[in-house]
LUMGU-516916 format. One line per field, with one value per residue (C-alpha): z, y, x; residue in one letter. Coordinates in nm, 2 decimals. Layout:
<recs>
z <- c(Z	...)
y <- c(Y	...)
x <- c(X	...)
code <- c(a	...)
</recs>
This chain:
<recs>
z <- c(-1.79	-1.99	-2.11	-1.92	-2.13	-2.04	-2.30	-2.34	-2.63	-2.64	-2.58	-2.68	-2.39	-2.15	-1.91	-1.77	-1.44	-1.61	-1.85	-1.55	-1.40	-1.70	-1.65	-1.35	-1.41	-1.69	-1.43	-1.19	-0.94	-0.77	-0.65	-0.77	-0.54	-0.49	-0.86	-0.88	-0.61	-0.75	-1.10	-0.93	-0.95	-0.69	-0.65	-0.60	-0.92	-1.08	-1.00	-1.05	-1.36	-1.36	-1.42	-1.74	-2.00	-1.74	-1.74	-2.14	-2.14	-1.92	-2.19	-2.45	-2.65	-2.74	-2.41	-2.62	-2.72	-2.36	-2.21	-2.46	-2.26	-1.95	-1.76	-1.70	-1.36	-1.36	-1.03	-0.97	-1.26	-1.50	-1.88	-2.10	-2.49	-2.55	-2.27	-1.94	-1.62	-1.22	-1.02	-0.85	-1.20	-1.16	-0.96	-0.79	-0.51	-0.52	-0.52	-0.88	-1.09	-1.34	-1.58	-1.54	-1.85	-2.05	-1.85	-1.99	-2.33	-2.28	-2.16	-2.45	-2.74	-2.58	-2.47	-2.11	-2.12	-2.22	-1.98	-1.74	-1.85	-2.18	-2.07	-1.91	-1.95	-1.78	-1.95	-1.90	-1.87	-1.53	-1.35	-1.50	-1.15	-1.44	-1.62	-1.43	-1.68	-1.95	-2.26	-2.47	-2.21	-2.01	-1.71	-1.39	-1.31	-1.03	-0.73	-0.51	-0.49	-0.49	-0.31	-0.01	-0.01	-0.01	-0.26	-0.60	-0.56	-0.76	-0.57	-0.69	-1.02	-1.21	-1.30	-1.34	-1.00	-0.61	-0.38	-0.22	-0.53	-0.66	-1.04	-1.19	-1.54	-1.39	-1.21	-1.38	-1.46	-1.34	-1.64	-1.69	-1.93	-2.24	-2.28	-1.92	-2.08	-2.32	-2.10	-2.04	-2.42	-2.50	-2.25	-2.37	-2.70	-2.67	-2.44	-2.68	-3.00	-3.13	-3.31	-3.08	-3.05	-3.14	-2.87	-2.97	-2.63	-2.51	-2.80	-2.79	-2.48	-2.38	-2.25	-1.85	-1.86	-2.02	-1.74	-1.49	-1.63	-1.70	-1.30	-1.22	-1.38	-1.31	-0.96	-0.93	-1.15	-0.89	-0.58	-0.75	-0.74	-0.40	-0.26	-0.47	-0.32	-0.27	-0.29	-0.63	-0.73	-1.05	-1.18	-1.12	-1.25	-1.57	-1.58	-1.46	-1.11	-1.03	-0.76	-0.41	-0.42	-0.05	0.12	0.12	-0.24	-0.34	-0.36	-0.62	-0.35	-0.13	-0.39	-0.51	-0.89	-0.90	-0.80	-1.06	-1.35	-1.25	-1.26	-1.57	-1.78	-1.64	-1.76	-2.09	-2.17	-2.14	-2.31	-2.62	-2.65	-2.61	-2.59	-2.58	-2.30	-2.08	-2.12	-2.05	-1.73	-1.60	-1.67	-1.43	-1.19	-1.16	-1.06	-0.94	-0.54	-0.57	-0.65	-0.48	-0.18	-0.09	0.03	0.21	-0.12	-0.26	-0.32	-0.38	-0.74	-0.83	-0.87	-0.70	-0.41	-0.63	-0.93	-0.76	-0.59	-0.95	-1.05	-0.80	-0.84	-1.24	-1.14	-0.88	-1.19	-1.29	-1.60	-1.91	-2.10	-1.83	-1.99	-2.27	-1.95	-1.75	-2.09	-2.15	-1.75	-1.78	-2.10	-1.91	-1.58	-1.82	-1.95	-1.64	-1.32	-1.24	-1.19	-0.87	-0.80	-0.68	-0.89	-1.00	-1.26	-1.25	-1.07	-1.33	-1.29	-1.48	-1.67	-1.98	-1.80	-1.96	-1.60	-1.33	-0.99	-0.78	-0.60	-0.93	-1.10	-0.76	-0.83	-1.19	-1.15	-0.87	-0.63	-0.24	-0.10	-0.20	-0.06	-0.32	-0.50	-0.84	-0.77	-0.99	-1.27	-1.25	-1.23	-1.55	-1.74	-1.64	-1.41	-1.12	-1.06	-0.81	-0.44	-0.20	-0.37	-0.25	-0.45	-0.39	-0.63	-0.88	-1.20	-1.52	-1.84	-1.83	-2.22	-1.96	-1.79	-2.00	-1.98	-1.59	-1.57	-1.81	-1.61	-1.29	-1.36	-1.46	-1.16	-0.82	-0.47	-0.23	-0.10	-0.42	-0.52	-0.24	-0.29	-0.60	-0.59	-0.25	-0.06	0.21	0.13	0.29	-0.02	-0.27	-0.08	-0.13	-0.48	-0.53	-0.40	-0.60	-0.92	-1.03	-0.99	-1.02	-0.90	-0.96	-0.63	-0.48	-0.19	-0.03	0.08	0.07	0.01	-0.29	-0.43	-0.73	-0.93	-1.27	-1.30	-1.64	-1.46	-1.20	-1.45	-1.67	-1.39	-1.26	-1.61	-1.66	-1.32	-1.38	-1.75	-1.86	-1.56	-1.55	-1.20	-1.01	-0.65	-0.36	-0.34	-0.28	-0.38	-0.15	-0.16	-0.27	0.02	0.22	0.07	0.09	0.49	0.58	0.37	0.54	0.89	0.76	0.98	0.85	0.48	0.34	0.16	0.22	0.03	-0.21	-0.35	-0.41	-0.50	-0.76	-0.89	-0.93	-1.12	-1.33	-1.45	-1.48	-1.24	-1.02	-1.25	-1.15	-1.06	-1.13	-1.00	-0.74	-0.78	-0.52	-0.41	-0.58	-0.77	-0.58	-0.34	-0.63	-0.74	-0.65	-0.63	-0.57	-0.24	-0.39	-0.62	-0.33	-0.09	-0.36	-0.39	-0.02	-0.01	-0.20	0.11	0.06	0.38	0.55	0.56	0.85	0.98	0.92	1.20	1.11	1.14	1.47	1.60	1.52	1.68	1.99	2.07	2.05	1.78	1.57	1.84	2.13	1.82	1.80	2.18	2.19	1.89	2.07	2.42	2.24	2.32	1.93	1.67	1.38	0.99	0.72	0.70	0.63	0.91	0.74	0.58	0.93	0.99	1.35	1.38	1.51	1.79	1.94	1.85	2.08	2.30	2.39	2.38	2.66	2.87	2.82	2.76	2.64	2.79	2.46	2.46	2.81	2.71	2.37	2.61	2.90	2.64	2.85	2.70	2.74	3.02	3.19	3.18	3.34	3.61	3.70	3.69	3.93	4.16	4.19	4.25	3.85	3.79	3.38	3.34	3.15	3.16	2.99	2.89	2.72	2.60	2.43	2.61	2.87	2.88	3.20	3.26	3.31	3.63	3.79	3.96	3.66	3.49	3.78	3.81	3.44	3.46	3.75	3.52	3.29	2.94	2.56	2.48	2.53	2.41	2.62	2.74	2.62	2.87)
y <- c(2.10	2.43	2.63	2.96	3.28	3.43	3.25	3.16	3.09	2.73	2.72	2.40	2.17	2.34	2.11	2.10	2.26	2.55	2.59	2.65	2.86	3.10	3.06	3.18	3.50	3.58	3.59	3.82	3.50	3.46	3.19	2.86	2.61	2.90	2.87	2.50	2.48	2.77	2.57	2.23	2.08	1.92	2.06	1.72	1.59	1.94	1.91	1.50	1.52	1.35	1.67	1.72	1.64	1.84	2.10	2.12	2.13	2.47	2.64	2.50	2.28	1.91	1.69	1.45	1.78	1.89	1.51	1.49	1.76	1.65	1.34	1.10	0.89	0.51	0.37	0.37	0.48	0.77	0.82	1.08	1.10	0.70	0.67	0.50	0.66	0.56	0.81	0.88	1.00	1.32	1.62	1.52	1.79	2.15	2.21	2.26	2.40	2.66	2.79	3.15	3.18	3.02	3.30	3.57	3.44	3.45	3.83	3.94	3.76	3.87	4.20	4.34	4.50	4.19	4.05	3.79	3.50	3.62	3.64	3.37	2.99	2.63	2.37	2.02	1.89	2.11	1.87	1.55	1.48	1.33	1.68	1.88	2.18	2.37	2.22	2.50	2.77	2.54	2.64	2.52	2.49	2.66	2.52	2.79	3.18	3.31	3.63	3.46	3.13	2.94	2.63	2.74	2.61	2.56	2.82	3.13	3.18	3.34	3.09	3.46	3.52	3.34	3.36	3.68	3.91	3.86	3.85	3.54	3.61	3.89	3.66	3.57	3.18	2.98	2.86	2.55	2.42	2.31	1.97	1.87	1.90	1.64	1.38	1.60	1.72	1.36	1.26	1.63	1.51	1.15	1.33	1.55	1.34	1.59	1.51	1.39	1.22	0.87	0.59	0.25	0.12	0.36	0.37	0.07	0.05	0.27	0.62	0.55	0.26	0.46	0.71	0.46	0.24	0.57	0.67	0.27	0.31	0.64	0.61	0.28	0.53	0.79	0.54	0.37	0.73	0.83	0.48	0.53	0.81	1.22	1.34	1.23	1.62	1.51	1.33	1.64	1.91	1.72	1.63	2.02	2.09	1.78	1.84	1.73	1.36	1.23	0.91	1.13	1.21	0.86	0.77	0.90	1.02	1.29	1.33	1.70	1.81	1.85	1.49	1.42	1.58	1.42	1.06	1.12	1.22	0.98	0.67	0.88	0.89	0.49	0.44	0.68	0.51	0.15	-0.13	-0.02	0.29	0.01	-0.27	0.02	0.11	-0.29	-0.27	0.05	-0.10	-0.44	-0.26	0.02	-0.10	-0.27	0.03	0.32	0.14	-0.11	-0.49	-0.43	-0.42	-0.65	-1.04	-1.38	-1.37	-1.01	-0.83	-0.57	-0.53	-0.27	-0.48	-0.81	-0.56	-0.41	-0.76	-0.77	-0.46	-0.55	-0.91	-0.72	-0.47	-0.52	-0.36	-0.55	-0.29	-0.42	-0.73	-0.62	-0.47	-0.79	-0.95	-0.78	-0.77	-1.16	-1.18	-0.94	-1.17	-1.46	-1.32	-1.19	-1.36	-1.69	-1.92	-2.20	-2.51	-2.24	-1.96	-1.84	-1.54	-1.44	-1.76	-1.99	-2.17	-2.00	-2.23	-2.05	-1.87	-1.84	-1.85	-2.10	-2.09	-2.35	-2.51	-2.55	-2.70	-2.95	-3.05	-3.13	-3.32	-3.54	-3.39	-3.29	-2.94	-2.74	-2.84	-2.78	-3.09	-2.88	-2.63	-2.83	-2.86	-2.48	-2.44	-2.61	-2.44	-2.09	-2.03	-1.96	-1.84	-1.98	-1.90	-1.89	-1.86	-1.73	-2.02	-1.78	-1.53	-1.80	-1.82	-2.03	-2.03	-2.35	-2.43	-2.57	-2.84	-3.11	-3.06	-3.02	-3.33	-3.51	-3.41	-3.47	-3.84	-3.90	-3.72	-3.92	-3.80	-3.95	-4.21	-4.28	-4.38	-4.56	-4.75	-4.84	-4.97	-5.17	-5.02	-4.73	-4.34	-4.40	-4.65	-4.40	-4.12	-4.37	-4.47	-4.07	-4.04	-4.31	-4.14	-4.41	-4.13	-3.81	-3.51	-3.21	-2.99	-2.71	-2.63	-2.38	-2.77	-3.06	-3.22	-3.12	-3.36	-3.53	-3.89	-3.94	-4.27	-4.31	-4.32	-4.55	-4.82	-4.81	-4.90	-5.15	-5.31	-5.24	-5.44	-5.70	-5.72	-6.04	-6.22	-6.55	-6.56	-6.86	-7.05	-6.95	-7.18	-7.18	-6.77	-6.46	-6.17	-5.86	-5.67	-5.91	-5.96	-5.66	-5.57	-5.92	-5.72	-5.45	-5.27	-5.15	-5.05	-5.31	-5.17	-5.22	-4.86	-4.92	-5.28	-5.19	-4.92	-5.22	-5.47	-5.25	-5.19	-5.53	-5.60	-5.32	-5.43	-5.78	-5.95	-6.05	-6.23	-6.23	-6.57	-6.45	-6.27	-6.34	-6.38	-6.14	-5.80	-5.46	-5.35	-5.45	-5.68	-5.92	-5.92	-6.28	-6.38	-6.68	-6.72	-6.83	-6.51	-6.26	-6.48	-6.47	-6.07	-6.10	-6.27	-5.96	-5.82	-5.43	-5.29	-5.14	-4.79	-4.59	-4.56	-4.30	-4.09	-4.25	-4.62	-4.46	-4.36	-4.66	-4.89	-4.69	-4.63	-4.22	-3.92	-3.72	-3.39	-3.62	-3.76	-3.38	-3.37	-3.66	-3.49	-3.19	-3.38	-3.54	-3.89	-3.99	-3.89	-3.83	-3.75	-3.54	-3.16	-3.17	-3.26	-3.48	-3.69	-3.69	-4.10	-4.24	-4.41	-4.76	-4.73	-4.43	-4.67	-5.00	-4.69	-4.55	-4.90	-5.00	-4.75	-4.61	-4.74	-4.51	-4.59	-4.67	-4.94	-5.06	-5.06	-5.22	-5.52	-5.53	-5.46	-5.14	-4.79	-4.51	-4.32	-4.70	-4.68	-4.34	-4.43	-4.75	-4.62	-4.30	-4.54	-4.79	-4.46	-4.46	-4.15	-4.03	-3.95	-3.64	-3.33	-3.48	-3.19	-3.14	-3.42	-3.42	-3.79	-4.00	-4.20	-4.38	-4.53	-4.89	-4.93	-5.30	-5.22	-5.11	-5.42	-5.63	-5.47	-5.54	-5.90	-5.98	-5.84	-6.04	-6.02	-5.99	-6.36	-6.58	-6.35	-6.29	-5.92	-5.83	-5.62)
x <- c(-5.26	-5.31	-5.01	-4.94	-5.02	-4.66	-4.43	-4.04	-3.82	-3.70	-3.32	-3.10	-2.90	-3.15	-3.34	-3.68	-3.61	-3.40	-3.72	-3.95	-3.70	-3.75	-4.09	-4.07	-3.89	-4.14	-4.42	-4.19	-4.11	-3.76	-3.82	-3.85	-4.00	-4.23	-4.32	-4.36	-4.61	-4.79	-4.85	-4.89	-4.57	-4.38	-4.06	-3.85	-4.03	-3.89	-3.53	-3.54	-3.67	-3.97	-4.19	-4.03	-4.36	-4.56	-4.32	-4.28	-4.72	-4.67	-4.43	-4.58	-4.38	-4.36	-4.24	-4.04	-3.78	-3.77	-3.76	-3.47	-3.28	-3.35	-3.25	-3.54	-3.51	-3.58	-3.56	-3.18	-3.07	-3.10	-3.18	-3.03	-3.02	-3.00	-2.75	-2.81	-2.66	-2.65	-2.82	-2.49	-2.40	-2.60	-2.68	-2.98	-3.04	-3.06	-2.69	-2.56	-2.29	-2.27	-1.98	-1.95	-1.79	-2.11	-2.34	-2.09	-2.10	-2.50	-2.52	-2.25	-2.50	-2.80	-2.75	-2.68	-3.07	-3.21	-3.50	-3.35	-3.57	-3.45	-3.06	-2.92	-3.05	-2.89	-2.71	-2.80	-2.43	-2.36	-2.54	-2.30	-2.08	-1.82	-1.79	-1.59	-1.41	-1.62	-1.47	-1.57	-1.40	-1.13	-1.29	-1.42	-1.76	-1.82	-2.03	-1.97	-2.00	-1.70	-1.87	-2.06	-1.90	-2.22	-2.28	-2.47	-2.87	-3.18	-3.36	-3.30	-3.50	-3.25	-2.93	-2.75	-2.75	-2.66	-2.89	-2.70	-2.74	-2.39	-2.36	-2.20	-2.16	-1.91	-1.69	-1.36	-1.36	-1.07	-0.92	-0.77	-0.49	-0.69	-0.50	-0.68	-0.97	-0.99	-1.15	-1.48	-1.43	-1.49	-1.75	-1.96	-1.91	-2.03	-2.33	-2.46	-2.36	-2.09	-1.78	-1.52	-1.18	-1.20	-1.11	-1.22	-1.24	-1.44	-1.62	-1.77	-1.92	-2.24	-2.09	-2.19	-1.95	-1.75	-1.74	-1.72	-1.43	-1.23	-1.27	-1.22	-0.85	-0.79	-0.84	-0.58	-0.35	-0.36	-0.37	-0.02	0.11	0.03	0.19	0.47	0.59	0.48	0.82	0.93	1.01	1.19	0.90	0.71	0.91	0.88	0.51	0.41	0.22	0.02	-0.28	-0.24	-0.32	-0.42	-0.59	-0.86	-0.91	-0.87	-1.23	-1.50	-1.73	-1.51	-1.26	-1.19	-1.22	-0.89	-0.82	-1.09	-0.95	-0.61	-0.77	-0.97	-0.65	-0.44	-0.70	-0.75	-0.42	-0.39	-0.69	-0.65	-0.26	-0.43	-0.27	0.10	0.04	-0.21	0.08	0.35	0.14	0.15	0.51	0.53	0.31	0.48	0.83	0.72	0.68	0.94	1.16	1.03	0.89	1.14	1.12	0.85	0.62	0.78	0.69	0.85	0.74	0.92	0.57	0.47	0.18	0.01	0.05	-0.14	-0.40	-0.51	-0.58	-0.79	-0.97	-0.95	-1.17	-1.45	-1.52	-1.86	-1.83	-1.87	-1.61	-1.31	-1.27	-1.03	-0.83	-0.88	-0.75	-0.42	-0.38	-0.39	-0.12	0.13	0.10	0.13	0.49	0.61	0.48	0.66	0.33	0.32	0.16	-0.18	-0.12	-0.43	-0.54	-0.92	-1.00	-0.86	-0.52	-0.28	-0.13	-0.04	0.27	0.57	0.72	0.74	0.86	1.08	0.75	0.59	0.90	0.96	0.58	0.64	0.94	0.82	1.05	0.97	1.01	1.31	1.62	1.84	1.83	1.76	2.07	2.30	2.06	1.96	2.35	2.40	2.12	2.28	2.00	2.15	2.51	2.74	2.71	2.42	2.08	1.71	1.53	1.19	1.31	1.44	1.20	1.24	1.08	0.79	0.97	1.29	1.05	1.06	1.46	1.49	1.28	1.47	1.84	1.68	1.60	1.92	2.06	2.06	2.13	2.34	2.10	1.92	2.30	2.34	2.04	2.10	2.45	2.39	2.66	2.66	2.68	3.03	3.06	2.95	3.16	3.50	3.37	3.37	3.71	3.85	3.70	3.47	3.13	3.15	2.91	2.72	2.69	2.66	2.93	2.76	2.49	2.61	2.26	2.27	2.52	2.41	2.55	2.46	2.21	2.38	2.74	2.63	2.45	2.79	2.97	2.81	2.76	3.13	3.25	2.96	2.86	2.68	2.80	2.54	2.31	2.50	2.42	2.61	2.86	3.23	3.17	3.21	2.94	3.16	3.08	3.17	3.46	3.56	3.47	3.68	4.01	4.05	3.94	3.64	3.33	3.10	3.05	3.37	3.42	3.82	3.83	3.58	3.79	4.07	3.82	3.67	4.00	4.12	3.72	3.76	4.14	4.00	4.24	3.95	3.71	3.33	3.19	2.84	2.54	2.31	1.95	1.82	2.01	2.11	2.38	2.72	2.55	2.46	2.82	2.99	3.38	3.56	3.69	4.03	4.01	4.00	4.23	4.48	4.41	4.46	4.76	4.95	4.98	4.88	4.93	4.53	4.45	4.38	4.04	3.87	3.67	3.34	3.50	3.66	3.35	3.12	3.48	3.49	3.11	3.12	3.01	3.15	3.23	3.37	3.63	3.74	3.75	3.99	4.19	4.24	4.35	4.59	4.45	4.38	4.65	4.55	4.71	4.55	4.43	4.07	3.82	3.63	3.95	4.11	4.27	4.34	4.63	4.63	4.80	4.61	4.31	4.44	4.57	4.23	4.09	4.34	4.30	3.88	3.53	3.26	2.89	2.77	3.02	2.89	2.59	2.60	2.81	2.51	2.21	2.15	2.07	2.37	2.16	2.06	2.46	2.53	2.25	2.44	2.76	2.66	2.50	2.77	2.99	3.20	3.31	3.35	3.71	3.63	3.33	3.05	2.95	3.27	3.37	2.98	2.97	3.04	3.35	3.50	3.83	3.91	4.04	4.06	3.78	3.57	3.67	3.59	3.23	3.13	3.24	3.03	2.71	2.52	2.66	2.41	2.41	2.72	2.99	3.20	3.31	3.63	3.78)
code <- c(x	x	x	x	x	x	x	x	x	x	x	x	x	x	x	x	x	x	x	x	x	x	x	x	x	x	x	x	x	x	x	x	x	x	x	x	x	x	x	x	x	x	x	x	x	x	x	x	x	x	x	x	x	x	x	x	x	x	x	x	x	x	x	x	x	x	x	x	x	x	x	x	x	x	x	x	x	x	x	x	x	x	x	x	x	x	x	x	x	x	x	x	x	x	x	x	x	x	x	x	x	x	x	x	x	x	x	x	x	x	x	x	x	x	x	x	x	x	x	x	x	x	x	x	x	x	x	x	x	x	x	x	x	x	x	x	x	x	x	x	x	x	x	x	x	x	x	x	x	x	x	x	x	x	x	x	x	x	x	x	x	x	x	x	x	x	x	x	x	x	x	x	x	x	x	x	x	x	x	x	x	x	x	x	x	x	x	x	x	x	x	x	x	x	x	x	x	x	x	x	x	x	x	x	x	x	x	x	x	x	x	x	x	x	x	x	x	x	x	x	x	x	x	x	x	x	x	x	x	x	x	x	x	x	x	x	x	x	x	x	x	x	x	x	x	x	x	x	x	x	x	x	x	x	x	x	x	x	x	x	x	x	x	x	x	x	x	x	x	x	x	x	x	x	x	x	x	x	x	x	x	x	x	x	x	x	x	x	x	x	x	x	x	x	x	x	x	x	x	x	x	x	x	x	x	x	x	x	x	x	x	x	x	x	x	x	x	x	x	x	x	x	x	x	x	x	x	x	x	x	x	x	x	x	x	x	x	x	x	x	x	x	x	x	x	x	x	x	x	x	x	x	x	x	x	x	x	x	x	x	x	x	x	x	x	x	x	x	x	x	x	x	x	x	x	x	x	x	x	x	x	x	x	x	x	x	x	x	x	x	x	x	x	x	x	x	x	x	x	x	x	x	x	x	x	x	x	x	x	x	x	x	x	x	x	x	x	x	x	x	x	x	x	x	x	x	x	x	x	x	x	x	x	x	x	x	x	x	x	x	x	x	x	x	x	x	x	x	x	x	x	x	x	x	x	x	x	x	x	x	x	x	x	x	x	x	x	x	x	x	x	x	x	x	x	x	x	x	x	x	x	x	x	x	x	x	x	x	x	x	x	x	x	x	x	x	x	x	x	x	x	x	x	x	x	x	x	x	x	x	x	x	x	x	x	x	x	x	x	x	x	x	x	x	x	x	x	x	x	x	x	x	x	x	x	x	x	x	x	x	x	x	x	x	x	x	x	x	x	x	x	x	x	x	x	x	x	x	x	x	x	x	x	x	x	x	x	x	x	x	x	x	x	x	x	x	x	x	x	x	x	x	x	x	x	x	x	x	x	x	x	x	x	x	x	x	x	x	x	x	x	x	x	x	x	x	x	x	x	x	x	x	x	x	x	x	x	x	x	x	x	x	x	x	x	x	x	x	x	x	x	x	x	x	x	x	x	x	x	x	x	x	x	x	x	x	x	x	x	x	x	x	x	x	x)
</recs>
């Protein structure tokens, strides 16, 4: 392709389209399409960019110094000075933007009479969707005219002038505040290789990512802000105006330049203060929900919706320059989120935290669900204060572990202390009360109560020591023993406490040990050892409401029942220290049978018993619903009835 006769000068930052737009006006053509068609170009190769060699032949100067103006297209993405763009990147179509204040500057050097391909000429960084403000004027480029209204376009020849005659370089730019510019200083500066304000991060990445990681951040900056709350006035008034930030205007692609800008500064002010501004930003963004927007953004770890959603925007960045952001993200969740059992950063277990919560500490030290078995411990450590806790906010630091497992061995619950001393939890309850353990717990739940193993081994080595293991014979089982003392429900937890005391004091010698059994149940004594004990004559103890209840065949609420009737007497303040007194005992016993009772006597179940009792026309002597339980009077008649039935073995019924 020959040159055209009519020349142009060659004009810096302009690109090939703008060149054939001069072209154009030197041959007295308005039009550009027009133009291109004339000369043999296509018109979408002319505004895409791929025209530019052929373009550069026409004018007559070297392709490579008007390809190096001009961005080259490569399938989807977009070449420009060494850089490598997405198409999205660029103005593509025929609507463009100009800076009015760049036109002006172009008519003051060259002269109001100058020719118009002589006047005015395009920059190539107009058409940069990431530029938004004139860094050399603090202005906006302007997409529309402000006379007509309609968008700014390739077609008219003349980059001077909209397509309904109105004179740009006239119109007063919109000026912005020159700090707001700093973002599209930098990005016109890395663009056309100019001096520029040094930010390492950005820096070292290729200047497309660069763009794109600045809107990546700034957008979750502005998105934070808007879910924070629009009304924060005070904020505001200290920061200067701030543009309207909507749902709308969250995304790149319908987002106004305004919201832009906004983003842009926002990520370059992070980015220019890295680390300390990025870390400062987490530390705003883990609270932040949870401050402004109440429980509902909250979760159990303390962190913050937003916080856990930009870690997940931060992981689906395909942007090699994220990682160090992905990195420092991961050390601040490290220090501040309490990790669990599933807790996972980036797809890896995070098991670097300096945090852990309650299900990851229950996991570690072998213990079930919570259920407040580590309430005492964390009470101890200064954890957690007195009172009722919410064991999903409660963190500790991972260093603790080794120590909470360490006190949680030697801590036993109720059963576990049961187990291991061979005796009932009504055992270890007495054993409690007589001061031989002592607990940990928490009295807001009373599954939480804990007995020291190393208490419990002491004493049983204390009572026992180096006792030999001996045959049964002529020797009583201390248990035993001690349920034949005293009226006991089978356990013996009112003669232990005796027993023990004479073993500890050493007036009861041990015979020896059993070979099979655990803890107290291996302990043997002499028959003539506890008859003699016996034989002082210490007058029994009340029963309690548990042995009342397991004697008389009914629960715990048709006790109270009784207690309020008047039927049992009972001493003592607290409910669960309440005694019967004997003779309310052989009282009630005298003159009432519960159907558990009856039942335990005919080998029937409790509801067999109400069946056969309504059939056979038995009424219960009090509301059964109540009373919580069915108990019937005995009458001669009663009594005559159950001794006609067939009796549980040969024992006989004692009516």
């Amino acid at each position: 392709m020959a040159s055209l006769a009519l020349r142009v000068r060659f004009r810096e930052e302009e690109p090939a389209y703008g060149l054939l737009a001069r072209l154009a006006l030197r041959h007295r053509r308005v039009d550009l399409p027009t133009f291109a068609r004339d000369v043999g170009l296509s018109y979408q190769d002319t505004v895409g960019g791929s025209a530019a060699s052929a373009i550069a032949e026409l004018a007559g100067f070297e392709p490579g110094l008007v390809r190096s103006w001009t961005p080259t297209p490569d399938w989807h993405a977009r070449h420009f000075r060494g850089e490598k763009f997405h198409n999205n990147d660029w103005f593509v179509h025929a609507e463009r933007r100009v800076c009015v204040a760049c036109l002006r500057d172009d008519v003051i050097q060259h002269g109001e009479a100058a020719a118009h391909h002589a006047c005015c000429h395009r920059r190539c960084w107009w058409d940069l969707r990431a530029i938004d403000v004139c860094p050399r004027h603090s202005a906006w480029l302007a997409d529309r005219c402000p006379s007509c209204g309609r968008p700014l376009t390739l077609l008219p020849a003349d980059v001077r002038f909209c397509e309904c005659g109105s004179d740009l370089a006239r119109v007063e730019p919109e000026q912005v505040d020159p700090l707001e510019t700093r973002a599209d200083a930098y990005i016109l500066g890395r663009l056309l290789g100019r001096p520029h304000r040094a930010i390492p991060l950005l820096d070292a990445m290729p200047l497309g990512q660069a763009t794109a990681l600045m809107f990546s951040l700034g957008w979750q900056v502005e998105n934070n802000r808007y879910r924070a709350g629009r009304d924060r006035h005070a904020d505001r008034a200290s920061s200067g105006p701030r543009p309207e930030i909507t749902k709308g205007t969250l995304w790149k692609r319908g987002a106004s330049r305004e919201a832009k800008l906004a983003a842009k500064m926002d990520s370059f002010r992070i980015l220019r203060r890295w680390p300390w501004a990025y870390q400062r930003f987490l530390d705003d963004l883990f609270r932040r929900a949870k401050d402004n927007l109440g429980s509902s953004a909250r979760r159990d770890d303390g962190s913050s919706r937003a916080y856990r959603l930009f870690g997940h925007r931060l992981d689906g960045w395909d942007l090699p320059g994220a990682q160090p952001l992905r990195e420092e993200y991961e050390r601040h969740f490290l220090a501040n989120v309490p990790a669990g059992p599933k807790t996972l950063i980036f797809g890896r277990p995070a098991e670097a935290s300096r945090w852990v919560n309650l299900t990851y500490t229950n996991e570690t030290c072998g213990l079930a669900p919570w259920s407040g078995e580590l309430y005492p411990i964390l009470c101890d450590l200064g954890i957690v204060g007195p009172g009722k806790v919410n064991h999903t906010r409660v963190k500790l630091p991972r260093s603790l572990l080794p120590t909470v497992k360490e006190m949680y061995d030697d801590a036993l619950t109720r059963t576990q202390a049961a187990q291991l001393l061979g005796i009932s939890m009504n055992g270890v309850s007495t054993l409690q009360a007589a001061g031989y353990l002592t607990i940990r717990d928490n009295p807001h739940d009373k599954s939480s109560y804990r007995y020291s193993r190393v208490e419990i081994e002491y004493l049983l080595f204390d009572i026992a020591g180096s006792a030999p293991v001996v045959a049964a014979t002529d020797t009583i089982d201390l248990i035993d023993a001690a349920a034949a003392t005293q009226f006991t429900d089978g356990h013996g937890f009112l003669g232990l406490e005796r027993l023990l005391q004479a073993l500890t004091r050493r007036t009861v010698p041990v015979a020896g040990l059993r070979d099979r059994g655990q803890g107290l149940s291996r302990i043997l004594l002499r028959r003539s050892d506890v008859e003699g004990l016996m034989a002082q004559g210490r007058p029994a103890q009340a029963p309690t409401r548990d042995q009342v209840c397991k004697l008389l065949g009914i629960g715990s609420a048709t006790f109270q029942f009784l207690v309020r009737e008047g039927i049992l007497k009972t001493s003592g303040s607290d409910r669960r220290s309440r005694r019967a007194t004997f003779e309310s005992v052989e009282s009630f016993q005298r003159e009432y049978i519960s159907a558990v009772k009856i039942g335990q006597m005919l080998d029937l179940h409790f509801i067999a018993v109400f069946h056969l009792m309504r059939r056979r026309g038995y009424k219960p002597a009090f509301d059964p619903d109540t009373a919580r339980g069915r108990i019937y009077r005995r009458t001669d008649a009663l009594k005559a009835f159950l001794k006609k039935q067939p009796t549980r073995g040969v024992q006989p019924v004692a009516l």
